[in-house]
The first five atom37 places (N, CA, C, CB, O) and aatype in JSON, in Angstrom:
{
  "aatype": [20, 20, 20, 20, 20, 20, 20, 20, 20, 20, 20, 20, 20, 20, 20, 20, 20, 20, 20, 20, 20, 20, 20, 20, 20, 20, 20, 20, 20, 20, 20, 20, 20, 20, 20, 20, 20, 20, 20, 20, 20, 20, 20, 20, 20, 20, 20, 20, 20, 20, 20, 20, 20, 20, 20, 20, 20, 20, 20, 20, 20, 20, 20, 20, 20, 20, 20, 20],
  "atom_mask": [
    [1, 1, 1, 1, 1],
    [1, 1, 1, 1, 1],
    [1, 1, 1, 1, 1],
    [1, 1, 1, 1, 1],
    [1, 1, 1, 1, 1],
    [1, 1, 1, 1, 1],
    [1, 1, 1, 1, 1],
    [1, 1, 1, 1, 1],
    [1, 1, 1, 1, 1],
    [1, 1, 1, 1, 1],
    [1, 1, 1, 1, 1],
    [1, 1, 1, 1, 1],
    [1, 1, 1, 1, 1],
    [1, 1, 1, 1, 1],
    [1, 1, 1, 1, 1],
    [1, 1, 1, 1, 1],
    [1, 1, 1, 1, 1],
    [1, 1, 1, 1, 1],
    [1, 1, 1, 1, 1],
    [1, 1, 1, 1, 1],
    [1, 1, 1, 1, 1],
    [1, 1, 1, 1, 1],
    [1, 1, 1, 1, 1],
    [1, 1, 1, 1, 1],
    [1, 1, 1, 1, 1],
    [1, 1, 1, 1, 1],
    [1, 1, 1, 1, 1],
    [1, 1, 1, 1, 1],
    [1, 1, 1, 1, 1],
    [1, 1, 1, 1, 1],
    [1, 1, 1, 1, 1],
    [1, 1, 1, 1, 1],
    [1, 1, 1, 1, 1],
    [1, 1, 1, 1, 1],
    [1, 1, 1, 1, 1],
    [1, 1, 1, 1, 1],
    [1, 1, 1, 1, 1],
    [1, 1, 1, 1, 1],
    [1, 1, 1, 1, 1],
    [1, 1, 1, 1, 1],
    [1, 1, 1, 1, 1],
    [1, 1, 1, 1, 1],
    [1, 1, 1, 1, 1],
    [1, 1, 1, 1, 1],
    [1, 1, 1, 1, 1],
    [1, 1, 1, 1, 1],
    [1, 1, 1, 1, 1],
    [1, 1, 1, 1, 1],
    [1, 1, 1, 1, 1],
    [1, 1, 1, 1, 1],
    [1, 1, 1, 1, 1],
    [1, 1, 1, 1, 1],
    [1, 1, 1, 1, 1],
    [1, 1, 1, 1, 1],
    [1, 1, 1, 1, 1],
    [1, 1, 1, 1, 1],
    [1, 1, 1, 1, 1],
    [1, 1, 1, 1, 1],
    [1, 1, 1, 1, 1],
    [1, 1, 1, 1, 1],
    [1, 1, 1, 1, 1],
    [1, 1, 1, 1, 1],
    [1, 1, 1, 1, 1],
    [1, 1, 1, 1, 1],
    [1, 1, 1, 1, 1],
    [1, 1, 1, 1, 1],
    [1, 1, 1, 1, 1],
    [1, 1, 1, 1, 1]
  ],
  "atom_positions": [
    [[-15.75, -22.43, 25.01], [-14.84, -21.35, 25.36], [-15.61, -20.04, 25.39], [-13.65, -21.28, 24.37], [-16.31, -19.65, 24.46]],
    [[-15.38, -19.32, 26.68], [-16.26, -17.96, 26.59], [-15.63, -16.88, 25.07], [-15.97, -16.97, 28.43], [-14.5, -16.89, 24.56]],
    [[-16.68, -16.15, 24.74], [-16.31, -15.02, 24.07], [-15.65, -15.45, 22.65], [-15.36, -14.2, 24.99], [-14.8, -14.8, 22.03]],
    [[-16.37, -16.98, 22.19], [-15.51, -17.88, 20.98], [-17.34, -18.04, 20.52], [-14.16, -19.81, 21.58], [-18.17, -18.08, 21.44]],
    [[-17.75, -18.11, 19.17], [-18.91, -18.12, 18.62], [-18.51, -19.35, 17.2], [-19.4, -16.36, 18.25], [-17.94, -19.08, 16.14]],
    [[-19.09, -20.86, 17.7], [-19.05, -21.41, 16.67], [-19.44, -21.38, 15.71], [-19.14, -22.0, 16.74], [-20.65, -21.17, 15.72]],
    [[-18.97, -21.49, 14.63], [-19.88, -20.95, 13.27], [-20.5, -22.2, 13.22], [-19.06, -20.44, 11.68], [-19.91, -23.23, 13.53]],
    [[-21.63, -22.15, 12.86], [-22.95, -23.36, 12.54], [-22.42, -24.33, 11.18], [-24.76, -22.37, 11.96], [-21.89, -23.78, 10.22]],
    [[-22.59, -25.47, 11.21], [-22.33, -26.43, 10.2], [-20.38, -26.7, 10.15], [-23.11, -25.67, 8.6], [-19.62, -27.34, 9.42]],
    [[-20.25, -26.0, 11.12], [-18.4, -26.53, 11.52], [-18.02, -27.4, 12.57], [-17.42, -25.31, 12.0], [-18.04, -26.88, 13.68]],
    [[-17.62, -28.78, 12.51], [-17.24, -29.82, 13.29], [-16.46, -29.2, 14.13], [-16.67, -30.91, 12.67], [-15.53, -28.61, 13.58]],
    [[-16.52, -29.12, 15.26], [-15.8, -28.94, 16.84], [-14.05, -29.38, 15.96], [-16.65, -30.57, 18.59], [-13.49, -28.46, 15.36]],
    [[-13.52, -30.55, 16.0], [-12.28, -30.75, 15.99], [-11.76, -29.69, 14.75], [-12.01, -32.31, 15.82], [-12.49, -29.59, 13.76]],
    [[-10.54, -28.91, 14.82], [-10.31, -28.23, 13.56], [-10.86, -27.39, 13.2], [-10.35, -28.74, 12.72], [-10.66, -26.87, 12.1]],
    [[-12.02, -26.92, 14.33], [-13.06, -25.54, 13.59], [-12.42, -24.47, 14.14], [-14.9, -25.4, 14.02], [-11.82, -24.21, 15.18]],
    [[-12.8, -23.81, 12.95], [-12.42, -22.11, 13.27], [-13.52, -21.57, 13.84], [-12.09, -21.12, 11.94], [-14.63, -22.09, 13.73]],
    [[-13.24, -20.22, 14.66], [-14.39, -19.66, 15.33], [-14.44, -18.63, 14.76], [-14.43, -19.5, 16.7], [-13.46, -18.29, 14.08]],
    [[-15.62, -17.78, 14.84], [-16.19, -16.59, 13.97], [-14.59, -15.39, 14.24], [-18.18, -15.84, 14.83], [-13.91, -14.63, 13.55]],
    [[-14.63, -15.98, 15.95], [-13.68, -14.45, 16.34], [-12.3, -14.5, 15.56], [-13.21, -14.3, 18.25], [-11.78, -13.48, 15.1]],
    [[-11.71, -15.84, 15.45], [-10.59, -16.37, 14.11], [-10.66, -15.77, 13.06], [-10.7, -17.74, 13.56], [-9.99, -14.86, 12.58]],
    [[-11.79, -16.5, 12.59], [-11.93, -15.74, 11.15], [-12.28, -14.3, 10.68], [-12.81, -16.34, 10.54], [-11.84, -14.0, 9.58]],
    [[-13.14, -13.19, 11.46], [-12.39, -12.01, 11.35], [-11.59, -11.26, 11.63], [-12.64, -11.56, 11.35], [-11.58, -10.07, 11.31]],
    [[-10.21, -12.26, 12.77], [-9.32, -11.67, 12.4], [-8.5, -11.91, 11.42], [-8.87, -11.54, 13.13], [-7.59, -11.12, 11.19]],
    [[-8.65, -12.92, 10.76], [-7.77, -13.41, 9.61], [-8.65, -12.07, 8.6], [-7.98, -15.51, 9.08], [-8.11, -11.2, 7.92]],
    [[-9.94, -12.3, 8.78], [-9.82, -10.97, 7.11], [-9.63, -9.58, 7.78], [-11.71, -10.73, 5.84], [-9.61, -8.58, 7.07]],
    [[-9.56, -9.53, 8.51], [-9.03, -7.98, 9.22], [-7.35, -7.84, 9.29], [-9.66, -7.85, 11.08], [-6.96, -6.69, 9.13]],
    [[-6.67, -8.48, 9.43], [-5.53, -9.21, 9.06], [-4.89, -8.88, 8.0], [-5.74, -10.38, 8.92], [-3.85, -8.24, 7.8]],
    [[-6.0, -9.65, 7.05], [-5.46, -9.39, 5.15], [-6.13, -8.51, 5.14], [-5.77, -10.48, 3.7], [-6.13, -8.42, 3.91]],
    [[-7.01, -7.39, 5.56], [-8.0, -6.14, 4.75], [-6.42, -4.92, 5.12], [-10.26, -5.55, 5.96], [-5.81, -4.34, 4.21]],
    [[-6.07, -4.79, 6.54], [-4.9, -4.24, 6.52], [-3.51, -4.55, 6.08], [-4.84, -4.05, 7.4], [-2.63, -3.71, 5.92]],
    [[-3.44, -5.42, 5.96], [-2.18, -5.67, 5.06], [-2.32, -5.32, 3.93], [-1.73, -6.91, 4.92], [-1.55, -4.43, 3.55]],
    [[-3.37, -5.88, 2.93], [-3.72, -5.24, 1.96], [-3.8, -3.59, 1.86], [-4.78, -5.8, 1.77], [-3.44, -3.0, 0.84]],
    [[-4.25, -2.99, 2.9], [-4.14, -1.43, 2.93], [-2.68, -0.45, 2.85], [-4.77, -1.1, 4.26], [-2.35, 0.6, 2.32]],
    [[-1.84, -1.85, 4.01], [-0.62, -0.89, 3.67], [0.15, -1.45, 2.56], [0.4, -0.67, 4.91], [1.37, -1.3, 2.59]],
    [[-0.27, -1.94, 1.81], [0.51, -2.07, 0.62], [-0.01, -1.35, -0.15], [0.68, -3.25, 0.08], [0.74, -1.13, -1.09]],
    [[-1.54, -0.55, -0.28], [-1.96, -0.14, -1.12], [-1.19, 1.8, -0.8], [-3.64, -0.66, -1.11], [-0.92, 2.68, -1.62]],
    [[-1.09, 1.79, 0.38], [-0.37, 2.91, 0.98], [0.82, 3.34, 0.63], [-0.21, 2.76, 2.1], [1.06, 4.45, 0.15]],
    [[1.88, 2.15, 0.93], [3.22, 2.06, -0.01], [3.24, 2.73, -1.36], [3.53, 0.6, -0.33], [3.73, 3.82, -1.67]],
    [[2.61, 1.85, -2.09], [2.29, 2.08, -3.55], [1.63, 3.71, -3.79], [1.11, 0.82, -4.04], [1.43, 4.29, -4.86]],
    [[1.41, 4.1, -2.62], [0.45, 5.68, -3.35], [1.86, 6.29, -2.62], [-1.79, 6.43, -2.5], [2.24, 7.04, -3.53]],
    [[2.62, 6.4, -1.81], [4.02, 6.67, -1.15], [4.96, 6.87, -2.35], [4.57, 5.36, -0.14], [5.6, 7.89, -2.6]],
    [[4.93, 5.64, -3.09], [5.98, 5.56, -3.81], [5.76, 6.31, -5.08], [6.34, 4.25, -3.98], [6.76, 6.97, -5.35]],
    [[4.56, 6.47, -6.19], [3.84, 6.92, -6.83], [4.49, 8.28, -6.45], [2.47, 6.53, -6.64], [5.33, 8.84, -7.16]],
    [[3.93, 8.85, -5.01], [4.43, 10.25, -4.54], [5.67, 10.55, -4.82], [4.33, 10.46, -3.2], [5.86, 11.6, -5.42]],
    [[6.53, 9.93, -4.55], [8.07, 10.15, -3.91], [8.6, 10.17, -5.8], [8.9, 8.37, -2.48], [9.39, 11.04, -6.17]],
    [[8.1, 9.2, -6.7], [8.85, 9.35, -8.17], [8.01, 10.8, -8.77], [8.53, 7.68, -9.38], [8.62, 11.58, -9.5]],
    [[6.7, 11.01, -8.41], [6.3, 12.4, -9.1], [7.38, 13.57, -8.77], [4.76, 12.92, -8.52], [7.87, 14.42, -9.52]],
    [[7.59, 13.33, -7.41], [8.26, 14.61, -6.98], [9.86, 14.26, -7.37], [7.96, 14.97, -5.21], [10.55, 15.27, -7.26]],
    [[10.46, 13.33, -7.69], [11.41, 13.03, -8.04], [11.72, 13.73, -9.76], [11.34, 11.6, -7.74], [12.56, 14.61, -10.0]],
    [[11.2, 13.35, -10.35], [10.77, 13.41, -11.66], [10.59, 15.06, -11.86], [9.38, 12.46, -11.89], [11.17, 15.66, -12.76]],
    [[9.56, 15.83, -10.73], [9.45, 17.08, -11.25], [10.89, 17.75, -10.93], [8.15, 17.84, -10.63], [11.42, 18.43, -11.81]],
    [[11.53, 17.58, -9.68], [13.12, 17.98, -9.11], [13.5, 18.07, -10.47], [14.18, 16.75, -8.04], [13.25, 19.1, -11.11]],
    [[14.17, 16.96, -11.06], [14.96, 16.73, -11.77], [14.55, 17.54, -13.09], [15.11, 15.39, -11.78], [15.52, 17.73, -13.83]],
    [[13.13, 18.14, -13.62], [12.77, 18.86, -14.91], [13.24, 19.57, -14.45], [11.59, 19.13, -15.55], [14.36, 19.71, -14.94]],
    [[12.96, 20.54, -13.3], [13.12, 21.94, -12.86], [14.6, 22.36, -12.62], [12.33, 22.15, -11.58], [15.03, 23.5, -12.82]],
    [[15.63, 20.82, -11.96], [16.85, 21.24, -11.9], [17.35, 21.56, -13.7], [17.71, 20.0, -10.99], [18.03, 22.48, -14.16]],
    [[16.76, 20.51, -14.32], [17.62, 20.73, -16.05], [17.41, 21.94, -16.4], [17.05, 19.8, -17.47], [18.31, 22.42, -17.1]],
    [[16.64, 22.54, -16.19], [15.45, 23.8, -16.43], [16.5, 24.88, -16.26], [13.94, 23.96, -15.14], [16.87, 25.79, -17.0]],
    [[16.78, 24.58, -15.33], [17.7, 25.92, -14.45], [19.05, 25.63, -14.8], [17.62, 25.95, -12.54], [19.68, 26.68, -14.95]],
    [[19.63, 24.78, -14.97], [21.02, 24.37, -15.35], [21.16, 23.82, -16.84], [21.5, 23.24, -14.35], [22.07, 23.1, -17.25]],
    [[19.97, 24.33, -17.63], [20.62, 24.19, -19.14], [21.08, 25.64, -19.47], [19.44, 23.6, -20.39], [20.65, 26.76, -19.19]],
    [[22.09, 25.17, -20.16], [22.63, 26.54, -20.88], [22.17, 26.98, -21.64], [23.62, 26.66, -21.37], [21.35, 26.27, -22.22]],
    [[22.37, 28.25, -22.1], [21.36, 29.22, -22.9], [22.0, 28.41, -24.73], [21.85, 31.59, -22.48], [23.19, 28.37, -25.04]],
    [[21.18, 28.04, -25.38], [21.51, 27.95, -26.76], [22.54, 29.39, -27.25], [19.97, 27.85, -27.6], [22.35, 30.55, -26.89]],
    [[23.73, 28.83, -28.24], [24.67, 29.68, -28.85], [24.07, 30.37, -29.91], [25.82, 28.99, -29.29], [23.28, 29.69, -30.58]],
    [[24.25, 31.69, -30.27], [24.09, 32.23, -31.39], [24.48, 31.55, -32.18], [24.49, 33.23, -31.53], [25.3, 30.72, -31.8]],
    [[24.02, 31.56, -33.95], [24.67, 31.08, -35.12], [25.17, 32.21, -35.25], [23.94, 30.48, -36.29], [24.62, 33.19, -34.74]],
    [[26.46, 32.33, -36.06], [27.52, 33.06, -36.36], [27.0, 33.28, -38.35], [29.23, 32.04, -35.81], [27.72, 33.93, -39.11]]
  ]
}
């Protein structure tokens, strides 16, 4: 098959070709990436969640009462 590179010591029936197999790890190297992406997304989205919510208490706690 043109533009197909057998890998050496792989039997014809059932063999994978070089061009197969890096797309299978190019495949999993990006999949793997956007999950690693997600995860820095989500990381993001609870920091800024987390700071909202100090800054709203911040501003909407009431002032402590004098002791009498």
């Amino acid at each position: 098959m043109p533009g197909r590179v057998r890998v050496p010591g792989v039997q014809e029936e059932g063999a994978m070709y070089h061009h197969d197999i890096m797309r299978s790890v190019m495949r999993e190297r990006a999949r793997e990436m956007r999950a690693e992406a997600r995860a820095v997304r989500a990381g993001r989205l609870a920091r800024r969640a987390r700071e909202y919510w100090a800054d709203r208490a911040e501003r909407t706690a009431r002032p402590a009462r004098p002791s009498r």
